[in-house]
C-alpha positions in Angstrom: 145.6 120.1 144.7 143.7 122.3 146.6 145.2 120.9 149.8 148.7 121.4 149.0 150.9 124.5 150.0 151.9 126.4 146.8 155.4 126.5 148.9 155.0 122.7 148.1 158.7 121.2 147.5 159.4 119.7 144.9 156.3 121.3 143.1 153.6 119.0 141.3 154.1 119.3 137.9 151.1 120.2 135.8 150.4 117.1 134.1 149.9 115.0 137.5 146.5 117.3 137.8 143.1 115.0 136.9 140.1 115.7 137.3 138.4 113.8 140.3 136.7 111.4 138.3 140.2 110.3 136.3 139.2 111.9 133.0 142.0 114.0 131.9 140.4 117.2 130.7 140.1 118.4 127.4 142.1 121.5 126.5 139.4 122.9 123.5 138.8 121.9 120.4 142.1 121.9 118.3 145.0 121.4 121.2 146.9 119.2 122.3 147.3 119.6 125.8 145.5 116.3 126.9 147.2 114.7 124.5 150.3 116.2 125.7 149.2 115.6 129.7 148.4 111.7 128.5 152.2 111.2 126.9 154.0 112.6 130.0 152.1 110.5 132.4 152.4 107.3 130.3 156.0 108.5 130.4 156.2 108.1 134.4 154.4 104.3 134.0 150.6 105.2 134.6 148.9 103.6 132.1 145.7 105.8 130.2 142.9 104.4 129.1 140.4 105.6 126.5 136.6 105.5 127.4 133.8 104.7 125.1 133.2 108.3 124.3 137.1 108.9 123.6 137.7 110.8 126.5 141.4 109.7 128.1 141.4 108.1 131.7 143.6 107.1 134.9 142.3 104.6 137.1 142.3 106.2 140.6 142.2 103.1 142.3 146.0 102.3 140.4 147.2 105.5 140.5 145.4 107.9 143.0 146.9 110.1 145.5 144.8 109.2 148.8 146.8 111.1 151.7 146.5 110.2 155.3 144.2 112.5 157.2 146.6 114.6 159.1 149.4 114.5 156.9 148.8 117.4 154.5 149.3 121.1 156.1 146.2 122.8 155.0 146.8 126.2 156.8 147.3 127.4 160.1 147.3 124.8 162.9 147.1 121.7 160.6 150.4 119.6 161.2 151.7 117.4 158.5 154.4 115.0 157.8 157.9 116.7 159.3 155.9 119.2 161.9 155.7 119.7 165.0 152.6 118.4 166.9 150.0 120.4 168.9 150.7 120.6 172.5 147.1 118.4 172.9 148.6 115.5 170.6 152.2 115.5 172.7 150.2 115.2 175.9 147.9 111.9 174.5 151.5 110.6 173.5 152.3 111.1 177.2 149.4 109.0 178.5 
């Protein structure tokens, strides 16, 4: 997430934000925000598994978000999908 523009369109919603292991994190002791972020992905097809110690999963290697270096704008200079490229990177098209 941290790579993303907040001007990001359409926006991610919340519940597509997991921990980098795959464990979807636990909201406290008495909520049901995990339980709620669980429901809306299996919603959208990704399956969630439970671990041994009850803790709700997503199998990155399914259902990761692995972006192509170069592809995501990260600030200024970086050029992703739909930008313009760097004068350097027009000319090695050139040649």
């Amino acid at each position: 997430l941290k790579f993303l523009s907040p001007d990001v369109n359409p926006p991610i919603p919340w519940y597509r934000v997991i921990g980098a292991s795959g464990a979807i994190s636990s909201r406290g002791p008495g909520t049901q925000g995990a339980q709620r972020q669980r429901d809306a992905l299996v919603a959208e097809g990704v399956e969630v598994t439970v671990g041994r110690t009850g803790e709700m999963r997503v199998d990155f290697r399914e259902y990761g978000w692995f972006p192509e270096v170069g592809t995501i704008g990260i600030g200024q200079g970086a050029v992703g999908q739909g930008e313009a490229a760097s004068e350097d990177e027009e000319e090695d098209e050139e040649n």
